[in-house]
C-alpha positions, 0 to 999 in steps of 0.5 A: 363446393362446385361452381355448377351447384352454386349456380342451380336455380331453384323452383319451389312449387306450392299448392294446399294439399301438395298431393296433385298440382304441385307433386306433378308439376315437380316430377315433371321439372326433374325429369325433364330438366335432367338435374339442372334445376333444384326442385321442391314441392310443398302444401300449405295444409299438406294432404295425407297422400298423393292423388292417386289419379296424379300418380296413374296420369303420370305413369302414362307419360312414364312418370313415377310418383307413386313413393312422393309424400305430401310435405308441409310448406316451410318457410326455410324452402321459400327462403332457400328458392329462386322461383316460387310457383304457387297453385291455389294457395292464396295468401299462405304462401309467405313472400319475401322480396327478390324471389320470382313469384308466379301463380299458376291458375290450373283446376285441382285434380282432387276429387276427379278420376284420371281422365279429368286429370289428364288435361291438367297435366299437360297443362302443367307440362307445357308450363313445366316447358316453358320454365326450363327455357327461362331457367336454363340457358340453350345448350351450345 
């Protein structure tokens, strides 16, 4: 086992349906921390299929999501992550001591068009951002 592996953080992103928030908010934590970051999604009442808008909004930004599948949240995943991010799953999330927890407050993109998603997911980029720079050290 590598020092580099053992040294990953790793980010669990959690919503209800794990179709849209959370599915955005990791393909935008791997591409954009190139492998540095371990990343999971998960829902607590997972949906049967991504949002279709999610997926067409990030296509825009060159993003594909299109084979992503919503999983049910475990507790094992809690478990095994440094960061735990929750969207709007309220109390189901199961919460164990010495973890990072944040809650992320975004509207939820089901139901709506691309358009209404688009702003979403800049939101989400933005905080995406923001993580990585807490996360992952300067490059030197």
């Amino acid at each position: 086992m590598s020092t580099e592996t053992a040294k990953k953080p790793s980010v669990l992103f959690v919503c209800v349906h794990n179709a849209g928030r959370s599915q955005m908010a990791a393909a935008f934590l791997s591409t954009l921390s190139q492998g540095r970051i371990e990343v999971r999604s998960a829902g607590s009442q997972p949906a049967e299929h991504i949002n279709p808008a999610a997926v067409e909004a990030m296509a825009e930004v060159g993003i594909d999501m299109s084979a992503e599948i919503p999983k049910v949240l475990t507790t094992e995943a809690v478990q095994e992550s440094d960061v735990v991010i929750t969207m709007g799953c309220g109390d189901e999330c199961p919460y164990f001591p010495g973890k990072r927890y944040e809650d992320w407050v975004l509207e939820d993109p089901a139901g709506k068009g691309v358009e209404s998603v688009r702003p979403i997911r800049d939101a989400i980029k933005a905080r995406v951002e923001d993580l990585i720079a807490s996360l992952v050290p300067a490059a030197r």
